[in-house]
C-alpha angles and dihedrals in degrees: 000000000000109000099208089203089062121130090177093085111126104258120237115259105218135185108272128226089242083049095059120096107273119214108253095250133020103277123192126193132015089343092063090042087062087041094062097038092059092045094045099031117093105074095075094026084058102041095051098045098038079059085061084072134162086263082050096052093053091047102056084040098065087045091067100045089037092048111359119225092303093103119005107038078069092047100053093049096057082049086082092086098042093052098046096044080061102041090044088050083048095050095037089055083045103062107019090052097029084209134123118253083227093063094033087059091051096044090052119026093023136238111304084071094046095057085045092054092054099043099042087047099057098044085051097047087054098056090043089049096048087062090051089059100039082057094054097053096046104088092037087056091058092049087063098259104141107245100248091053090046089047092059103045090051088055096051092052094048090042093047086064089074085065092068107095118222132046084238103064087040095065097042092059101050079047094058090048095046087059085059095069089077085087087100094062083071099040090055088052095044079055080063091223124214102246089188087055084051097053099042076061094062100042096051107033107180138134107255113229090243089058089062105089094054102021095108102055092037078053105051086035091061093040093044083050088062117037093036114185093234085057095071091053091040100058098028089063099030083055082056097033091056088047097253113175136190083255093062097046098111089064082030080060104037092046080049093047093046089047094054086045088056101042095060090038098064089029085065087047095052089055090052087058091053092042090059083071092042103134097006102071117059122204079018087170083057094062124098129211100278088049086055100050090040085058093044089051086056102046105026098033120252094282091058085053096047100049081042099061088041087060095050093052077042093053098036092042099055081038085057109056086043103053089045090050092047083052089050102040089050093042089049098039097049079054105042095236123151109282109170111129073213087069113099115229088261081055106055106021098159092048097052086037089065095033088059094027085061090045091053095043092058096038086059096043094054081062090078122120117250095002106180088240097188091033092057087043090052096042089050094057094039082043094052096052090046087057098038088076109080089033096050081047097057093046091051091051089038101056090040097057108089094195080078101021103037109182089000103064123125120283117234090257098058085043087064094033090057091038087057094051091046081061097045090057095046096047087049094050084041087059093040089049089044091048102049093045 
């Protein structure tokens, strides 16, 4: 049983300021000031990038064979706001109360939402991580490596992260993978978009009549891909885990803000992608991966496929290691086990036991036959904006009560602005429940 009034729980060991690299002499200025965004930036980087996963990438894929850029090339671009207000909100409660969501939750609503919050979280991590790993095997596939081969091979090289010793390095390393990501960038322009067709979007943003009958769930699933519910637990213990503090917020904002930038950005390229397909390829919501990377070959020529299926391993690999470590960090945290990514494996057994127990569920899953590839990809992302209510709802009452945030609670303005976006979520879940009834 969790006793949501203990104060016995291990403590988390995180990186301190004095264990961080120095710089090799004493800097001032602007130089300092780069200095201590490369050494602070990589919670909300991560967490934002990681969202662009390889469930993501087919999502926004189908979008743009499914719509085209009139609508939601625009949308996701006005996402940016709302992503960063709950990231930053994440981040703020983070540092200023040096405390897991998990714990906060059970401390203050009790623990029949706790228990909700873990429970909801992990279904919805699985599902999120079997599309990861539908998204790594994909290209292998096509190069003729049978899937459970493929499969494994994908889950060796996600599990062997947790040999690496340091949170530090760890985090270095996911960083390293999530540039990579830029790699869409290329492939959009490889689709040779129409910029006048872009901007017409944008001059005359409106739903087509023909979007009608799917908007919603096209909707809830975009907005599910970016304000995922495992963000908020990432970010918020890998800002206590790297030793974050109130006194370093203003990098904490601006690693956040650059984060939310980055995330629309390649998400607009990814339905680009998909755009370049919009009114050659027919059931495009039915087609996996490998479909997707066979139309793109014929229409964008084989370097823009390739590129293409080394973006989606890219996308589902950094998504990967993310989504396990949010498990592991809640889990661990609801149980008061060790949960420091400084920890060696000896150190945190039970942590690293749920981070590569969660890997190995969904890579098993994702074996079985006649698996709706693109189905499990879309309820994963509708599913993650249902569950991120209650939970959106107990971090903007969290960071506006004083009593835990003292000086650093919510404005008036961020309350409503959260509130606003509480109602949006439900309204959207309230259509998707009335259309599919």
């Amino acid at each position: 049983m969790i006793d949501q009034e203990s104060t016995t729980l291990t403590p988390i060991t995180p990186s301190p300021p004095d264990a961080w690299p120095q710089p090799a002499t004493l800097t001032t200025g602007w130089r300092r000031y780069t200095w201590l965004f490369w050494v602070l930036m990589g919670p909300g980087l991560l967490a934002m990038i990681g969202d662009n996963d390889a469930g993501g990438v087919i999502e926004y894929v189908v979008t743009g064979m499914q719509f085209g850029i009139g609508f939601f090339i625009p949308f996701v671009l006005c996402l940016a706001p709302l992503t960063y207000t709950i990231q930053e909100m994440t981040m703020r409660l983070g540092a200023v109360t040096q405390t897991g969501y998990t714990k906060l939750i059970f401390r203050h609503f009790g623990r029949w939402w706790g228990y909700y919050s873990i429970g909801t979280l992990v279904i919805e991590n699985l599902l999120t991580l079997m599309t990861e790993f539908i998204g790594m095997t994909a290209g292998l596939v096509m190069l003729g490596v049978p899937l459970w081969i493929a499969d494994a091979a994908c889950l060796v090289l996600v599990v062997s992260l947790a040999l690496f010793t340091g949170y530090w390095t760890k985090e270095r390393l996911a960083l390293f993978v999530g540039a990579l990501n830029a790699v869409f960038l290329l492939i959009a322009l490889l689709t040779h978009p129409s910029f006048t067709a872009i901007g017409h979007a944008f001059a005359s943003w409106s739903i087509p009549a023909a979007m009608h009958g799917h908007i919603v769930w096209f909707v809830i699933a975009t907005v599910g891909n970016a304000i995922a519910p495992w963000m908020i637990f990432f970010q918020g213990s890998a800002v206590i885990d790297k030793g974050i503090t109130a006194k370093q917020l203003r990098t904490g904002r601006i690693d956040t803000l650059l984060g939310s930038a980055l995330q629309v950005i390649i998400a607009t390229a990814i339905i680009l992608c998909g755009a370049a397909l919009y009114g050659h390829v027919t059931q495009a919501n039915a087609l996996g991966p490998s479909a997707i990377i066979s139309a793109l070959v014929r229409s964008s020529g084989h370097v823009a496929a390739v590129l293409f299926a080394f973006g989606l391993f890219n996308a589902g690999f950094l998504a990967a290691i993310t989504i396990s470590l949010s498990s592991s960090w809640t889990i661990a945290d609801a149980f008061g086990w060790a949960r420091s990514l400084n920890d060696r494996i000896s150190g945190a057994p039970k942590f690293y036991a749920v981070y590569v127990g969660s890997l190995v569920a969904a890579a098993a899953a994702i074996l079985i036959p006649h698996l709706p590839l693109n189905f499990v990809a879309m309820l994963s992302q509708a599913l993650g904006a249902m569950v991120m209510i209650p939970i959106l709802l107990f971090l903007v009452v969290l960071t506006s009560r004083k009593s835990i945030m003292g000086s650093y609670a919510n404005t008036i303005f961020a309350r409503l602005w959260g509130g606003v976006i509480v109602v949006m979520l439900m309204g959207l879940s309230v259509l998707l429940l009335v259309q599919t009834l």
